[in-house]
C-alpha positions as CSV (number, residue, x, y, z in Angstrom):
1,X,-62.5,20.9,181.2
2,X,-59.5,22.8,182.9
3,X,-57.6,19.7,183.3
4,X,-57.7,18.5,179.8
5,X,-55.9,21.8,178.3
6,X,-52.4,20.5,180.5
7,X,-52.6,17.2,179.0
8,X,-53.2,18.7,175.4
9,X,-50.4,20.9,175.6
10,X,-48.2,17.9,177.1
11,X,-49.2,16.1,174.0
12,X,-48.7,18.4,171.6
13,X,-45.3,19.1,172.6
14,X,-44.6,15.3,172.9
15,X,-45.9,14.4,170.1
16,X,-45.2,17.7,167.5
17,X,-43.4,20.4,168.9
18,X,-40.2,17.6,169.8
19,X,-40.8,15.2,167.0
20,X,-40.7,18.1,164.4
21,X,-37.8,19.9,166.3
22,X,-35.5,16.9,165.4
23,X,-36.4,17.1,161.8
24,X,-35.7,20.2,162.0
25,X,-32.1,19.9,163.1
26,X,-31.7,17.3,161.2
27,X,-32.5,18.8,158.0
28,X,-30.1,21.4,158.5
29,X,-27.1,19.1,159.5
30,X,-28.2,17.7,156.1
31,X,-27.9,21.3,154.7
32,X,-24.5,21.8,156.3
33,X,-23.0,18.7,156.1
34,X,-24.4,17.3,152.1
35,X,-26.5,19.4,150.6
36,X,-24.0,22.7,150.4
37,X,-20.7,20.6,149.9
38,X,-21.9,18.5,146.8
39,X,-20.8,15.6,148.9
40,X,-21.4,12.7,147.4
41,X,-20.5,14.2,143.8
42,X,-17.1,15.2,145.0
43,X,-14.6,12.5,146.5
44,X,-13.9,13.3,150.2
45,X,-14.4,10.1,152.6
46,X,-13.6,12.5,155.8
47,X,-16.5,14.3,155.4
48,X,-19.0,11.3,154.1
49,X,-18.0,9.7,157.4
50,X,-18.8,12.4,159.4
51,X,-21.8,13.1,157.8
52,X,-22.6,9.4,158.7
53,X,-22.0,9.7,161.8
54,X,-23.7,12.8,162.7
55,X,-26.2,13.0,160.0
56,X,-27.5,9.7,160.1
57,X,-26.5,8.1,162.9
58,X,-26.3,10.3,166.0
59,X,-29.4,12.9,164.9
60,X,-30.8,10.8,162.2
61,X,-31.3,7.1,164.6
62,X,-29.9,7.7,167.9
63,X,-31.8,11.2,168.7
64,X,-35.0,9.3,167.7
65,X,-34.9,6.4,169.6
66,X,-34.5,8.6,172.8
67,X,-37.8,10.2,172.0
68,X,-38.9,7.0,171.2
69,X,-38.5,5.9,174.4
70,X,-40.6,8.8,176.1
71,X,-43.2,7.8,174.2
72,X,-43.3,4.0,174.8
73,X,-43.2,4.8,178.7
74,X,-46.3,7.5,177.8
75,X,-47.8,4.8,175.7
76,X,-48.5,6.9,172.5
77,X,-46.8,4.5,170.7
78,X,-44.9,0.7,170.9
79,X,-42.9,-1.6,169.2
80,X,-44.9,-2.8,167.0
81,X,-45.8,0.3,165.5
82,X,-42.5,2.0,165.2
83,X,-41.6,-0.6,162.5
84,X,-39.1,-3.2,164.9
85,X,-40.6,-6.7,164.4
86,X,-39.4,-10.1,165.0
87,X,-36.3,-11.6,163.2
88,X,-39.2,-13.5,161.3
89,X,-41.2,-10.6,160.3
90,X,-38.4,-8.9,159.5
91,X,-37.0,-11.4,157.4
92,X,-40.3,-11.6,155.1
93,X,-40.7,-7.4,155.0
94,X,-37.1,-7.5,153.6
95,X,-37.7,-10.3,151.0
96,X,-41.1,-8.3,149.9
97,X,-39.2,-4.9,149.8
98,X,-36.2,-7.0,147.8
99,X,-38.5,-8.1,145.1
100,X,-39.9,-5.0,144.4
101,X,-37.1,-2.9,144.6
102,X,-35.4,-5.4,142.1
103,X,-38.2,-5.5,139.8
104,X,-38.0,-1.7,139.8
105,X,-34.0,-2.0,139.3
106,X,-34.4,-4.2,136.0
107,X,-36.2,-2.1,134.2
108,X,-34.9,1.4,135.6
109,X,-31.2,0.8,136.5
110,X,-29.7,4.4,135.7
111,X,-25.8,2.5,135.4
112,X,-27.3,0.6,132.5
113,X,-26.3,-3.0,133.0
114,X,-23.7,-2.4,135.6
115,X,-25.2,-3.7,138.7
116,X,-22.0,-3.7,140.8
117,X,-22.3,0.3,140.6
118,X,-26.0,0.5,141.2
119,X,-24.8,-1.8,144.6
120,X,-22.3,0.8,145.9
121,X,-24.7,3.6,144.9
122,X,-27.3,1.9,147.2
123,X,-24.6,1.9,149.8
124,X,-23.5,5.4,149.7
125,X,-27.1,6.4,149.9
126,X,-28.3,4.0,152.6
127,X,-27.2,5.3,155.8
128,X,-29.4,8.3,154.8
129,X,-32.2,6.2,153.3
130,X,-32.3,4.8,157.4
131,X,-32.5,8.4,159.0
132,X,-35.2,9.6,156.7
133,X,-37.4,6.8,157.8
134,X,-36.3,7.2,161.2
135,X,-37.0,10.8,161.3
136,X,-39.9,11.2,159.1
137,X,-41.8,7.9,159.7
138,X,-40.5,6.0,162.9
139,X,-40.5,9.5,164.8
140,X,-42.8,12.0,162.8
141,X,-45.0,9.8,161.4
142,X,-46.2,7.8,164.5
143,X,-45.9,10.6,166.5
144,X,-48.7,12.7,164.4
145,X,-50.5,9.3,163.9
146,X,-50.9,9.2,167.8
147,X,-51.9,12.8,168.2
148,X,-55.0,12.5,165.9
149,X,-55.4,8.5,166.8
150,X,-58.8,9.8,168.4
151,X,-60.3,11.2,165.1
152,X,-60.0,7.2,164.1
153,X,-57.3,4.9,161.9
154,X,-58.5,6.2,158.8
155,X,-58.1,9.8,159.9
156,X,-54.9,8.7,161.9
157,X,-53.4,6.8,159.2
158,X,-54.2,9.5,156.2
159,X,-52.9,12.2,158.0
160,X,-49.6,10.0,158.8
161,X,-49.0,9.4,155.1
162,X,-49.6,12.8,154.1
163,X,-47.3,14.3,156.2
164,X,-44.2,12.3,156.4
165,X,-44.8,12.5,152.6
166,X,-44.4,16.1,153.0
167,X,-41.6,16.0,154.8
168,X,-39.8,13.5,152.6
169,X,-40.0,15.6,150.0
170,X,-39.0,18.9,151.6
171,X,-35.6,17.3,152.5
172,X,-35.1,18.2,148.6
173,X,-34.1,22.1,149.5
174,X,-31.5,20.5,152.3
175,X,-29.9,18.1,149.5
176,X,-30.4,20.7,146.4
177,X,-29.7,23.8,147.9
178,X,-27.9,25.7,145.2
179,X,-30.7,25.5,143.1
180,X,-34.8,24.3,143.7
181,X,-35.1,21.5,141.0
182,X,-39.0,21.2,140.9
183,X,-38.9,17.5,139.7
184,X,-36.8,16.2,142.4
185,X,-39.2,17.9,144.8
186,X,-42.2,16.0,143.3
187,X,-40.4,12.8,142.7
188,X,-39.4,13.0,146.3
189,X,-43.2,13.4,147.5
190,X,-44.2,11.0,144.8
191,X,-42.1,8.4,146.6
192,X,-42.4,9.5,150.2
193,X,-46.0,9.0,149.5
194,X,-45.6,5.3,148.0
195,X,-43.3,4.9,151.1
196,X,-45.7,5.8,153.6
197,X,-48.2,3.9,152.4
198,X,-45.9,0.8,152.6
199,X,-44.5,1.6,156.1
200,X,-48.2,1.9,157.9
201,X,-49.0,-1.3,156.3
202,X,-46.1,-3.6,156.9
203,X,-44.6,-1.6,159.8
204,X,-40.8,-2.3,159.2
205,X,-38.0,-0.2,159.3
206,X,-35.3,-2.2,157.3
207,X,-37.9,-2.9,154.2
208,X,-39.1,0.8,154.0
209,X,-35.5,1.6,154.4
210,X,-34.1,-0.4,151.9
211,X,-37.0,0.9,149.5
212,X,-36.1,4.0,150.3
213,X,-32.4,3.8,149.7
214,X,-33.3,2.1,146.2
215,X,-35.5,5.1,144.6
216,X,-32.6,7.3,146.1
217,X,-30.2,5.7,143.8
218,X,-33.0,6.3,141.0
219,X,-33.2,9.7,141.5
220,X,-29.7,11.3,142.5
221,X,-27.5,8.8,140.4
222,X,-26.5,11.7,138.5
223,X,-25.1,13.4,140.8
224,X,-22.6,10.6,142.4
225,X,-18.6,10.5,141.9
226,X,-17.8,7.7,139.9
227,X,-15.1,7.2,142.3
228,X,-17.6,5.9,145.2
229,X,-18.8,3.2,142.7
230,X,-15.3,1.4,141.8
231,X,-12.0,2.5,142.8
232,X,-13.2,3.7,146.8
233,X,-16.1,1.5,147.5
234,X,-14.5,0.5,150.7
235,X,-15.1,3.8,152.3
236,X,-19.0,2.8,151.2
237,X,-19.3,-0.1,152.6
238,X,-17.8,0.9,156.0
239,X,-19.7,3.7,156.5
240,X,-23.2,1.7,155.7
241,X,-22.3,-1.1,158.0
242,X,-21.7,0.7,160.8
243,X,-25.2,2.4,160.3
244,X,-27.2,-0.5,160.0
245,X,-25.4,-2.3,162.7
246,X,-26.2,0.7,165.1
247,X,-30.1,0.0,163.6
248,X,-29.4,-3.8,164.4
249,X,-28.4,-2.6,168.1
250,X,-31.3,-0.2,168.9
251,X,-33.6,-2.7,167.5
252,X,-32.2,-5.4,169.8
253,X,-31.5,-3.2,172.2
254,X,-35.5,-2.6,172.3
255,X,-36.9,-5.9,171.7
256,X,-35.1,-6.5,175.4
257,X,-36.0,-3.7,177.1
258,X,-39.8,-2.7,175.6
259,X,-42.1,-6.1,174.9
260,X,-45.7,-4.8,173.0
261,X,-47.8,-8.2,173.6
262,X,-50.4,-8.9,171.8
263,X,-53.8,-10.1,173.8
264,X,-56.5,-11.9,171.5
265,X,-59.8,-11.6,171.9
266,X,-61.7,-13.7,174.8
């Protein structure tokens, strides 16, 4: 009985205490750096590129991925279940994602018929679309799912969605500081929720961020300078490809280094 109180606090500060640390300090570089500088409704490509960079990529993938690879050693969680599938799986995730999000997009485009906008919008908010499901599902959300994985997969998978759900939406008070809008705050759990449920079936990070990065655009498209949509789109573009290129590279970067196999039944 002695021995299994070590491997229970191990665990829990594997698998909570670290996991729930990051988001921590990334939702206050999200404070800092966004949420108190009206960033993306004010025209300053400086500091959306460090934002990017720190933000999203350094704290929001890389950070992640290091705990991520504690845990695959451990074996609390794999590949598989992290969201990085094969090219193939990927592929079809993506086109899924695409036709929902562009169903959604018809009818609910906030530009009106200007798609080129709602495009650059989707850029802008993308690199943060990836670190809130690398943070709050990748990380979090199999990290919790593993701590309770004894209690069963309903039990495991129910308390997953409901707390990166949670989470989701509390990154409202690090993006709306100045002010607690209740409606964003329950929009934002409203679609972590939808989100969760989506990620722990189909297990893929581009899809879930992509879905992600679209109800973004639906919810904060008020609050966007015009002049990321047309006349600076560049700064946009650069700063999302860079981001999901460094996804691309941790995901390959995986798939050589950590194999899950999967062993059928005898």
């Amino acid at each position: 009985m002695a021995t299994q109180f070590p491997e229970l606090r191990q665990a829990t500060i594997r698998l909570l205490v670290i996991p729930f640390a990051i988001y921590a300090a990334w939702f206050l570089e999200i404070f800092l750096l966004e949420g108190t500088e009206r960033l993306f409704e004010r025209f300053d490509p400086l500091h959306l590129f460090l934002y990017t960079i720190i933000a999203c990529i350094l704290t929001g993938i890389i950070v992640p991925l290091l705990c991520v690879r504690t845990s695959f050693v451990s074996g609390a969680v794999n590949l598989f279940q992290i969201g990085f599938r094969s090219f193939r799986r990927t592929i079809m995730a993506c086109a899924l994602a695409g036709i929902i999000c562009y169903a959604g997009v018809t009818f609910l485009n906030p530009f009106g018929t200007d798609r080129i906008a709602f495009a650059n919008a989707l850029l802008l908010l993308l690199p943060g679309a990836i670190a809130s499901v690398m943070i709050c599902w990748v990380l979090v959300g199999t990290h919790v799912q593993a701590f309770v994985r004894s209690g069963g997969m309903v039990i495991s998978i129910s308390v997953g969605i409901l707390v990166t759900a949670a989470l989701f939406g509390m990154t409202t008070f690090a993006y709306f500081p100045a002010a607690f809008r209740q409606d964003l705050f329950f929009s934002a759990v409203f679609i972590g929720f939808i989100t969760s449920v989506f990620f722990f079936a189909i297990r893929d990070v581009y899809s879930t961020s992509l879905i992600v990065g679209v109800c973004s655009v639906l919810t904060q498209a008020d609050r966007i300078s015009l002049l990321y949509l047309h006349n600076a789109a560049v700064y946009v573009w650069i700063n999302a490809v860079l981001t999901v290129s460094i996804l691309a590279g941790i995901h390959l970067y995986l798939s050589r280094n950590y194999v899950t196999l999967e062993i059928s039944p005898q």
